[in-house]
C-alpha positions as CSV (number, residue, x, y, z in Angstrom):
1,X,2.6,-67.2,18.4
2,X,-0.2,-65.1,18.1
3,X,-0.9,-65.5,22.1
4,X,2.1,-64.1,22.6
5,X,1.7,-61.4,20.2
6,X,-1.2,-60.3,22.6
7,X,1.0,-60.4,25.5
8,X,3.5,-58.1,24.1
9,X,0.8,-55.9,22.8
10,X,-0.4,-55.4,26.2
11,X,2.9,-54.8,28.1
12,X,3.6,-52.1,26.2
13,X,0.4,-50.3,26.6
14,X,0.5,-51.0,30.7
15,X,4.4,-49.3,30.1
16,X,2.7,-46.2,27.9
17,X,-0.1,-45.9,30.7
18,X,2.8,-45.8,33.2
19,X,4.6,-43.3,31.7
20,X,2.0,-41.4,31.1
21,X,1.2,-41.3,35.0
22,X,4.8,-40.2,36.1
23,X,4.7,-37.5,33.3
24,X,1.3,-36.1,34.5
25,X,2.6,-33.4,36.9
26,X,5.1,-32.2,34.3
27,X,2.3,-32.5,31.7
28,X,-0.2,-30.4,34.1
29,X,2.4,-27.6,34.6
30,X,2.7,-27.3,31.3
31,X,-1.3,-27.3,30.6
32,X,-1.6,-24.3,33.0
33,X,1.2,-22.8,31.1
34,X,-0.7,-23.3,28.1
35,X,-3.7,-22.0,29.4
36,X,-2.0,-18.7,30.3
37,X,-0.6,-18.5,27.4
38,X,-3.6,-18.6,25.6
39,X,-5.4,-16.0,27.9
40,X,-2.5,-13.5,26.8
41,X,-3.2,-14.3,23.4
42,X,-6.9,-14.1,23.8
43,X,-8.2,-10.3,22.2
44,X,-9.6,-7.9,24.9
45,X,-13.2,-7.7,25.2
46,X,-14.1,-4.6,23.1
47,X,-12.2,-6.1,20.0
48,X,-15.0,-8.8,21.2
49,X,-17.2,-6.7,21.2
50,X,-16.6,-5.3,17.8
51,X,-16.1,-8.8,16.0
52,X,-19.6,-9.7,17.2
53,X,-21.2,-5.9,15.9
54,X,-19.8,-6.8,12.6
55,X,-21.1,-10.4,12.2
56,X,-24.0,-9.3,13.0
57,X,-24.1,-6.5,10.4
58,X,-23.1,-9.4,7.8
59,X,-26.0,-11.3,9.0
60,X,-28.4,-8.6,9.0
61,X,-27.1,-7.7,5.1
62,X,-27.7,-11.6,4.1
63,X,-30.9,-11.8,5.6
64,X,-32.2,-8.4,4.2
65,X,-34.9,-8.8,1.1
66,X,-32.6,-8.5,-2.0
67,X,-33.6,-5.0,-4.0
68,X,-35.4,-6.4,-7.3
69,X,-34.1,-6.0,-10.5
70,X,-35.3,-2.9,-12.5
71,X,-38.2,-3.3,-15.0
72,X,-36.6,-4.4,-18.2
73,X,-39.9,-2.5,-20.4
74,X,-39.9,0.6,-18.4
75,X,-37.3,3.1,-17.5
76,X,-37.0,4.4,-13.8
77,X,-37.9,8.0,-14.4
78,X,-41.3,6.8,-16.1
79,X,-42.8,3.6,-14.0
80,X,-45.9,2.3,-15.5
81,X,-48.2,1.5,-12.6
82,X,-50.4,-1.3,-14.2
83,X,-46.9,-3.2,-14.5
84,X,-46.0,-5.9,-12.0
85,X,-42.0,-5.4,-12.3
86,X,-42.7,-1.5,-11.6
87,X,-45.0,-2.1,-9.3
88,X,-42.0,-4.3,-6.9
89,X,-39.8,-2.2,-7.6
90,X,-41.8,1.0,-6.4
91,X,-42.4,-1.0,-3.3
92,X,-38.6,-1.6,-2.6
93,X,-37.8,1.5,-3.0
94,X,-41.1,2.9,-0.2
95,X,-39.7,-0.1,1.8
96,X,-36.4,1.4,1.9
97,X,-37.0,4.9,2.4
98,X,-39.6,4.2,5.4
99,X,-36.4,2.1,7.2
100,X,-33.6,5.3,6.5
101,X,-36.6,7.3,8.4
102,X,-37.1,5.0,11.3
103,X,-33.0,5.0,11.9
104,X,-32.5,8.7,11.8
105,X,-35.3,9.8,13.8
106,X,-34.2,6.9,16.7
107,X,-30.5,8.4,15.9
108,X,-32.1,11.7,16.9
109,X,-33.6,11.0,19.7
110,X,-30.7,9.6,21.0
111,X,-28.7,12.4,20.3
112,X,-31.5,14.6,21.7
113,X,-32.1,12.9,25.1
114,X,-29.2,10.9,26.7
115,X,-30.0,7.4,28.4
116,X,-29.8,9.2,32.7
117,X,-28.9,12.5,33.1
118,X,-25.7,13.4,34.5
119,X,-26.4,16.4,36.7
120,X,-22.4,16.1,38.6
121,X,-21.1,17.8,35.4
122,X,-22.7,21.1,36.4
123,X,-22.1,24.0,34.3
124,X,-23.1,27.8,34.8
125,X,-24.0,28.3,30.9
126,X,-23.6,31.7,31.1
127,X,-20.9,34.5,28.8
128,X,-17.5,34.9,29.8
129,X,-18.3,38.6,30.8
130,X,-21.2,38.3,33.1
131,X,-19.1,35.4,35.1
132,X,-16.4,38.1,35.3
133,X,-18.3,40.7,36.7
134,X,-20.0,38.8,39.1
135,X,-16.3,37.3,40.5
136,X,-15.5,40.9,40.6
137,X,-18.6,42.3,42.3
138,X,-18.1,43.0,46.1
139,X,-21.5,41.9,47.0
140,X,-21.0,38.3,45.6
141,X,-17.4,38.6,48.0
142,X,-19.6,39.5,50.7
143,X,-21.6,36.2,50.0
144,X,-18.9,33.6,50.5
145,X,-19.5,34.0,54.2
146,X,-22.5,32.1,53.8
147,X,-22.0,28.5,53.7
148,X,-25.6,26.9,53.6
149,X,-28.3,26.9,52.2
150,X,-30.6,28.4,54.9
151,X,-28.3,31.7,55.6
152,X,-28.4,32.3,51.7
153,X,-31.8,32.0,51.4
154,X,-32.6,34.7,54.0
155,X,-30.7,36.9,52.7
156,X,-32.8,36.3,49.1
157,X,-35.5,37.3,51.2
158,X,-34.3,40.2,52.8
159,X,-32.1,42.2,49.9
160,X,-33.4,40.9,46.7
161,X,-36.2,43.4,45.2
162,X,-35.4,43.0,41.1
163,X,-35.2,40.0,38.6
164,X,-32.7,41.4,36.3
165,X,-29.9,40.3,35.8
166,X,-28.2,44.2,35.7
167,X,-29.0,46.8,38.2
168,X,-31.3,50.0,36.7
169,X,-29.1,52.4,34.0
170,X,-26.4,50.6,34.1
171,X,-25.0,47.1,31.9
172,X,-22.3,46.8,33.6
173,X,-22.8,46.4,37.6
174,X,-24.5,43.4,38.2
175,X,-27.7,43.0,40.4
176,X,-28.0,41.3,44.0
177,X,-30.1,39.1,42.2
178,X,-27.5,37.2,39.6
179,X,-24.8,37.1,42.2
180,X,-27.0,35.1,44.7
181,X,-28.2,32.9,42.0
182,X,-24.7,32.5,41.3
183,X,-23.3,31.7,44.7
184,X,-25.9,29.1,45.2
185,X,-24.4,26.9,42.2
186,X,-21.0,27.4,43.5
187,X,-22.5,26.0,47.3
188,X,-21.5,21.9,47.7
189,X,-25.3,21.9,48.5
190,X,-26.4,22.2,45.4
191,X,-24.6,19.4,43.9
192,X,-28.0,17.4,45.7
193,X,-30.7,18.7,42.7
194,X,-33.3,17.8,45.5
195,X,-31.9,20.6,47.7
196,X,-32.8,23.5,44.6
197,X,-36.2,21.2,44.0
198,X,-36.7,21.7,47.3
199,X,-36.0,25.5,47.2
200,X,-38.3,25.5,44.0
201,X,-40.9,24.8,46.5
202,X,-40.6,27.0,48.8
203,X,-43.8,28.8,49.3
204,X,-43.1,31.7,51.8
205,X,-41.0,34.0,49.0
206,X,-41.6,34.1,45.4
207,X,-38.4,36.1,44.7
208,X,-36.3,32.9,46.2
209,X,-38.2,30.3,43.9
210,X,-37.4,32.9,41.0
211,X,-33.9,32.0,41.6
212,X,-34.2,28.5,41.6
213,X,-36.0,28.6,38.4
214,X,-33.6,30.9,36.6
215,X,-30.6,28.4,38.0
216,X,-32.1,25.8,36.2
217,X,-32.1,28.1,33.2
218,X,-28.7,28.1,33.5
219,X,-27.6,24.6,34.6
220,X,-30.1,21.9,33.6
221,X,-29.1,20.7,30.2
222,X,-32.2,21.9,27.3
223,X,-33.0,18.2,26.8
224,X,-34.5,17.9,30.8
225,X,-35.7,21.2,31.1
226,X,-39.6,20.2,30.1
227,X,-39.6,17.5,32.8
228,X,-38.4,20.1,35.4
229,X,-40.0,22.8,34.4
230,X,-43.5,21.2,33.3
231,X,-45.5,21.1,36.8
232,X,-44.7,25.1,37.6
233,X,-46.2,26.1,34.2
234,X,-49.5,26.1,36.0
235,X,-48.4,27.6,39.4
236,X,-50.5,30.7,40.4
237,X,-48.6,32.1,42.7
238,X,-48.3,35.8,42.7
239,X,-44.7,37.2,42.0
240,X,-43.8,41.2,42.0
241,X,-40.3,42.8,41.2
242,X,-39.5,46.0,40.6
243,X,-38.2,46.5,37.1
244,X,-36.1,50.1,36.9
245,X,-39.4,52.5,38.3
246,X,-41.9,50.5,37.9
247,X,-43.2,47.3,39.5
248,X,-44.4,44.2,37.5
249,X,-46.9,41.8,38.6
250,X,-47.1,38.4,37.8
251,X,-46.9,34.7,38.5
252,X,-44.3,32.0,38.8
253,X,-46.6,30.3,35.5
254,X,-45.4,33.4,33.8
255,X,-42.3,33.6,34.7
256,X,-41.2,29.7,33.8
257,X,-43.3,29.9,30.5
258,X,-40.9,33.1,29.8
259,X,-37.8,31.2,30.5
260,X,-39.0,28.6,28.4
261,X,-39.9,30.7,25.3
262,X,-37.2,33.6,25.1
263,X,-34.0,33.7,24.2
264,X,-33.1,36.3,25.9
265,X,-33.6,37.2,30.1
266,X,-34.2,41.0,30.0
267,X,-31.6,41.9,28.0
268,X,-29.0,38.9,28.8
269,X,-28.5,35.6,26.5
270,X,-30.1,32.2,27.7
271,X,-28.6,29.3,27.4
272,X,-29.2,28.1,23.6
273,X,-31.9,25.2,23.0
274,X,-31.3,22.9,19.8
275,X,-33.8,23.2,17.2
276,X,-35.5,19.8,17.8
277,X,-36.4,20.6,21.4
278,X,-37.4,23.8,20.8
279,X,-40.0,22.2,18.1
280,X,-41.1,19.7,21.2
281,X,-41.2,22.8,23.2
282,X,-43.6,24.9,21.1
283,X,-45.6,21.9,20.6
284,X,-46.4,21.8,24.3
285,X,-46.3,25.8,24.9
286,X,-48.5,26.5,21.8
287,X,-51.7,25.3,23.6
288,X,-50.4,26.3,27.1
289,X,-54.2,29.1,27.7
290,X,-56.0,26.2,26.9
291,X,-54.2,24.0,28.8
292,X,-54.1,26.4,32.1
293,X,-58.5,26.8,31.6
294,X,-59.0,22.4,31.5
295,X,-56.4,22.7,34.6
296,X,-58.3,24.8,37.2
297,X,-61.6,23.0,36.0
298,X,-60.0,19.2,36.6
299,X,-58.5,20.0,39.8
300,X,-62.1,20.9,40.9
301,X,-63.7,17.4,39.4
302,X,-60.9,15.4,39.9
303,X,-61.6,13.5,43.2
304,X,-58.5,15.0,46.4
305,X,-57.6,11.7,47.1
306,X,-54.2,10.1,46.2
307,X,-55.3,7.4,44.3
308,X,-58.0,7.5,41.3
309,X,-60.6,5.0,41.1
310,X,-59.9,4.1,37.8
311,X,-61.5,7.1,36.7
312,X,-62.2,6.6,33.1
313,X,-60.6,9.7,31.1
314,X,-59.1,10.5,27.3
315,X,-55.6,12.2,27.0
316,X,-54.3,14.0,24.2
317,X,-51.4,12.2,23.5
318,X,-49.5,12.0,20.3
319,X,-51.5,14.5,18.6
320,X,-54.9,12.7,18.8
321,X,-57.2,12.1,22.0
322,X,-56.9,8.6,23.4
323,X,-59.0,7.0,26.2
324,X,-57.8,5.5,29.2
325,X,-58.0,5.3,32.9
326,X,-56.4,7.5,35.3
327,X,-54.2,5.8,38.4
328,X,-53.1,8.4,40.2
329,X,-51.1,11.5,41.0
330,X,-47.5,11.7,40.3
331,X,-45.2,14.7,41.7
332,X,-46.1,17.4,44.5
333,X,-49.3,15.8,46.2
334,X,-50.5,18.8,47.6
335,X,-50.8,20.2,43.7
336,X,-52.6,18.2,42.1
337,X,-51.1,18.6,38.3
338,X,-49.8,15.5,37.2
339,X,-51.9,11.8,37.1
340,X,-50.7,8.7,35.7
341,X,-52.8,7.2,33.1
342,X,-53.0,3.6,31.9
343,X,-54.1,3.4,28.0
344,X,-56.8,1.5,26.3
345,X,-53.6,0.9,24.0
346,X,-51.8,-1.1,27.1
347,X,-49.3,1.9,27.5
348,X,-48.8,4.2,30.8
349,X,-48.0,7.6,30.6
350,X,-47.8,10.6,33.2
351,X,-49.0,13.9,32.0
352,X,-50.3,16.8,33.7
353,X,-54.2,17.4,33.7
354,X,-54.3,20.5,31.0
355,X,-53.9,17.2,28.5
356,X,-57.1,15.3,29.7
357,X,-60.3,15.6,30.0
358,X,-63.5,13.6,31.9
359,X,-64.8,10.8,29.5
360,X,-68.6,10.5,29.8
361,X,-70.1,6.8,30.6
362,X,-73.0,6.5,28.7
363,X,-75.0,4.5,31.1
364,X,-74.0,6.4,33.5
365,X,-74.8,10.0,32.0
366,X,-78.4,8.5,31.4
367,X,-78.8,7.0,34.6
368,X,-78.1,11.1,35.7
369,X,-80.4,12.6,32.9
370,X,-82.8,10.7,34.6
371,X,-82.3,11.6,38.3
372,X,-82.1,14.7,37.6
373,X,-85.3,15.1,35.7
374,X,-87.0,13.9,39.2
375,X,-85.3,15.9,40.9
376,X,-86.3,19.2,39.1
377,X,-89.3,19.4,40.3
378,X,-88.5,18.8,43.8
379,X,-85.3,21.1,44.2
380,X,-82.9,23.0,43.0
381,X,-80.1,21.1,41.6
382,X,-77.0,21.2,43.6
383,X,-74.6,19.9,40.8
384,X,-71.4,21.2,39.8
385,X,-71.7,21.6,36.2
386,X,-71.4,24.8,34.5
387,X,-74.5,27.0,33.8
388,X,-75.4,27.7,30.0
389,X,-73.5,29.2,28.4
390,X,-70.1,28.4,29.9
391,X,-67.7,25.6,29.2
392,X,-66.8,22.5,31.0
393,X,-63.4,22.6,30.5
394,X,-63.0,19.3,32.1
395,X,-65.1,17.6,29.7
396,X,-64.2,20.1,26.9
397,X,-61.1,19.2,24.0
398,X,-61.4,22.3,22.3
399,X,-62.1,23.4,18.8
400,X,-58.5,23.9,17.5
401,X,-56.0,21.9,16.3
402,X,-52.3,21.9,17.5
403,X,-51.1,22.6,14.2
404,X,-53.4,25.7,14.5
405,X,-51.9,26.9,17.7
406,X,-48.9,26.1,16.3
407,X,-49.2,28.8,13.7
408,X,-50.6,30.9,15.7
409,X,-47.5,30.9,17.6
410,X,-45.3,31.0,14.5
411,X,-46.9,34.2,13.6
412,X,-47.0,35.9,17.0
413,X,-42.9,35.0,16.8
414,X,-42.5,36.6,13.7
415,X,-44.4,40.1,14.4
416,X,-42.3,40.0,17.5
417,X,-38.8,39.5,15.8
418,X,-40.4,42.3,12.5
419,X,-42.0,44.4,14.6
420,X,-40.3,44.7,18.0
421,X,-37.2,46.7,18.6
422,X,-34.1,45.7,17.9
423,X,-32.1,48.2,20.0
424,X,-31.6,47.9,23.5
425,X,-30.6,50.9,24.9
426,X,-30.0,51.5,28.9
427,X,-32.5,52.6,31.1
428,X,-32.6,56.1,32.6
429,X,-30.9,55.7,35.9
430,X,-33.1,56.2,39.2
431,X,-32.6,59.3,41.2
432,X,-32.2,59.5,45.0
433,X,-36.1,60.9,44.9
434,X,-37.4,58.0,43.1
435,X,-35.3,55.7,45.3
436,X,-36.6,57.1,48.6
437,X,-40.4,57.3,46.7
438,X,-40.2,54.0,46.2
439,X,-38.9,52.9,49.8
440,X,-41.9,54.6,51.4
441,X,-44.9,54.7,48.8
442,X,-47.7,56.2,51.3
443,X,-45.7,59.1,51.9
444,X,-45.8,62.5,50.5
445,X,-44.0,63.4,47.6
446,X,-42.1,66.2,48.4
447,X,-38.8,67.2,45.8
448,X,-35.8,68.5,47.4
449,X,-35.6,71.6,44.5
450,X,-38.6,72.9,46.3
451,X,-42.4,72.7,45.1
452,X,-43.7,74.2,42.2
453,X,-45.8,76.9,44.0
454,X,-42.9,78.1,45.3
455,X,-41.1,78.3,42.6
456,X,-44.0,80.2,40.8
457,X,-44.7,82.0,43.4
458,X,-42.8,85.6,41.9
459,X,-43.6,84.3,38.0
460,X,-46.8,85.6,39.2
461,X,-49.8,84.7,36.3
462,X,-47.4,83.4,34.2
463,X,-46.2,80.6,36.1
464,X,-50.0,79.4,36.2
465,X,-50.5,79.9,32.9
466,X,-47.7,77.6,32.1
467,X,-49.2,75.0,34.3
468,X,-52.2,75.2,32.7
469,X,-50.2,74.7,29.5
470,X,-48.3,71.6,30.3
471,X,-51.0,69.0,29.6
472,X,-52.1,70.3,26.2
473,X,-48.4,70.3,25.5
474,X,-47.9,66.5,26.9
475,X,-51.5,65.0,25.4
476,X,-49.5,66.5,21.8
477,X,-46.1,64.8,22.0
478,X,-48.1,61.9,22.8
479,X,-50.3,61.7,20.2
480,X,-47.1,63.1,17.5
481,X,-45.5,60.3,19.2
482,X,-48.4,57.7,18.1
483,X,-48.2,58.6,14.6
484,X,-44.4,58.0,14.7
485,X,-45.1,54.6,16.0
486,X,-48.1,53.9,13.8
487,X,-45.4,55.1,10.6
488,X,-42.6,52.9,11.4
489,X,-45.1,49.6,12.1
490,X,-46.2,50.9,8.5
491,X,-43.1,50.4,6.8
492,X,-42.1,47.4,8.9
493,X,-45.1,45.9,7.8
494,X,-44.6,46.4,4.5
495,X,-41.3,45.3,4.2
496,X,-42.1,42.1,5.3
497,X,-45.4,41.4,3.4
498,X,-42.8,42.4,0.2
499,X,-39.8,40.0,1.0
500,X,-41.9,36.7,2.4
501,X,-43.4,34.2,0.5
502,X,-47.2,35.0,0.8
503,X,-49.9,34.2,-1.8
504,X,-52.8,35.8,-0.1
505,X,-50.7,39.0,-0.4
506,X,-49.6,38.6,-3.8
507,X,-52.9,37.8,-5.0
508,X,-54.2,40.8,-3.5
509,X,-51.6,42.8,-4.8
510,X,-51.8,41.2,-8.0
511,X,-56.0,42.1,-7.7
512,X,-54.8,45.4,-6.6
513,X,-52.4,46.0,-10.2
514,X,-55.5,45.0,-12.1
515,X,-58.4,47.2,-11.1
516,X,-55.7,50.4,-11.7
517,X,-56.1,52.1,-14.7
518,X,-52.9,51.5,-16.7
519,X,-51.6,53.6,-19.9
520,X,-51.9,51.1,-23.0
521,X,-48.8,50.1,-24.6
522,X,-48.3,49.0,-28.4
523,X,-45.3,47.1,-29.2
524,X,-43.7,47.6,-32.8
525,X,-42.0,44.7,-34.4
């Protein structure tokens, strides 16, 4: 019986097997089916996304130290510092505060500085009414026949004589200047920011690299603009304009440390720059005479090679001077400005070479002390270094500190903003004499009302007399003019020492009360 038992037992699991063969390509359809069903069931991948953020948060929260209970003998506003259960408690509480201040200021920079820059969404930052009255200018008509680059940069060079923004006497008719800058953002061009680099280095006008600089003013977002701007800070070369009469004389250093530090561009709004990259900005513009002097004396002991032999250098970086080993140079190679530097730390940075200086190898420096001793009394030296006296900029870190420049700039801001005018009024418009004077400087000056000895001519002694009179008459309004000014710097002054917060004045003030004689006062009751 029980053999047969087995028999049966094993017939019917052949027949299960069987049937489970015949009823595998149903089964399989119907696993696929499963399958896809399962896939439309399945969450998309941000809900993923977002199930795995928040389990992480949970975990973060459970592994987290636990905040200590509070000390059971001492209340919170009155810790005892010679108790243990303060004393964890205190430390919690620095723990805590130091991790809130590490997440805002990386939420900051991240809200500061993107991750790449996106230069295709290219905006003219500029008012509604100066975009207006260049559309409606004829001159920027007249420049939509030029379709490249090339044509519109020689007619920069051939029409452009001013900077501003607004032709002489008037606030209304835009200059040459603005509508070219203009036109060259709306050319398809300039969607390639290597084509305006390139234009930024273009070293036959100053007037067209002007333009280039001023239309990154107006289209680079604030957070990129040190990183574009940072190599022309130290750039020498000569630019002159012709503002209203008179001509200026400057450089393109100048001119991009202006752009950099003013709201304002003659009389026209810039682009606005948040608050914590105009901090980074003064920071780095503070220093910026120093910086230029350590420049001109590096690029003159630096080796002209490409690469650096591991030229042993410190680099003020972070706010402290930190040794290192200069690489190489990094940007234009025929200028010389920026050098990559590996730290002693293990970090590599690229700055420009106002920010380093030559670090001395002491075996070295004697090994020279005493070649050069032999050689005195042979020859004259034939050395480099400075004479007495002078500085060695290139070995030189300075005496002050940034937070010292950086009050120095503080206060140079504020006497401008006191101090300054706040009215702008138009500028007297230029006559057709002043105009032609100006096209043709070496020639004479000669007024179409006729000259003055003709005019004088039946006045007779009086009309010489009044000549004669004319520059007492000027050298007075001038000096009644100087006492005016003097006055109203006076009262500016003194309006702003009485509603700012300054103890050294108060204390003199106060000093000042005390030495006057006062009438004595006797209180009744």
């Amino acid at each position: 019986e029980e053999e047969e038992e087995e028999d049966f037992a094993g017939e019917h699991a052949g027949c299960e097997g069987l049937s489970r063969q015949r009823g595998g390509g149903v089964g399989g359809v119907g696993g696929v089916r499963g399958e896809q069903q399962q896939a439309e069931r399945r969450p998309p991948p941000e809900a993923e996304e977002q199930q795995q953020q928040q389990q992480q948060q949970k975990e973060e929260k459970k592994s987290a130290p636990e905040a200590p209970p509070p000390c059971h003998l001492h209340s919170a506003k009155k810790p005892n510092s010679k108790c243990k259960f303060c004393q964890r408690v205190q430390q919690s509480v620095l723990a805590a505060q130091a991790a809130a201040a590490e997440a805002k200021e990386a939420e900051s920079a991240k809200d500061t500085k993107a991750e790449t820059e996106d230069y295709s969404r290219r905006v003219f930052n500029c008012n509604t009414m100066l975009k207006d009255q260049i559309m409606t200018s004829m001159y920027f008509k007249s420049l939509l026949q030029f379709n490249t680059l090339e044509e519109l940069l020689d007619e920069m060079a051939k029409q452009t004589d001013t900077l501003d923004v607004y032709i002489a006497g008037s606030t209304t008719m835009i200059s040459q200047f603005i509508a070219q800058v203009y036109r060259l953002f709306t050319l398809p061009q300039a969607e390639d920011f290597s084509e305006i680099q390139g234009i930024v280095d273009f070293q036959e006008n100053a007037i067209v690299r002007a333009a280039a600089l001023l239309y990154i003013r107006f289209v680079v977002q604030p957070a990129y603009l040190w990183e574009k701007y940072e190599e022309y800070l130290f750039d020498d070369m000569p630019l002159e304009y012709n503002d209203g009469s008179k001509q200026v004389k400057t450089t393109i250093g100048d001119y991009v440390e202006s752009l950099l530090m003013k709201d304002k561009y003659f009389s026209t709004p810039l682009p606005r720059i948040p608050v914590k990259v105009r901090h980074f900005l003064d920071r780095e513009l503070a220093p910026l005479p120093e910086y230029r002097k350590r420049m001109k004396a590096n690029q003159k002991a630096f080796p002209q090679t490409r690469r650096l032999p591991n030229l042993p250098v410190e680099v003020f970086h972070e706010g402290e001077w930190t040794p290192g080993v200069a690489k190489e140079y990094v940007g234009r190679p025929h200028a010389r400005r920026r050098i990559r530097v590996k730290l002693d730390k293990g970090d590599t940075i690229v700055c420009h070479l106002g920010k380093v200086v030559l670090a001395d190898d002491p075996e070295k420096s004697g090994d020279d002390e005493e070649g050069r001793g032999r050689r005195q009394s042979r020859s004259r030296s034939r050395s480099r270094s400075p004479r007495r006296g002078e500085v060695d900029w290139s070995r030189f870190k300075g005496e002050k500190s940034e937070s010292d420049f950086l009050q120095a700039l503080r206060e140079k801001q504020k006497e401008e903003a006191v101090i300054g005018s706040t009215h702008t009024h138009s500028r007297r418009p230029v006559t057709m004499e002043e105009e032609l004077w100006r096209r043709d400087p070496d020639g004479a000056r000669i007024s179409m009302l006729g000259d003055d000895g003709h005019r004088s001519r039946g006045s007779g002694h009086r009309g010489n007399k009044d000549h004669r009179d004319k520059p007492e008459e000027s050298e007075v309004l001038k000096k009644m003019r100087q006492e005016e000014e003097e006055e109203r710097r006076r009262l500016q002054r003194s309006i702003l020492e009485k509603y700012t917060t300054n103890p050294q004045a108060a204390a003199a003030r106060a000093a000042q009360k005390s030495d006057m004689e006062q009438p004595d006062v006797l209180r009744l009751g």
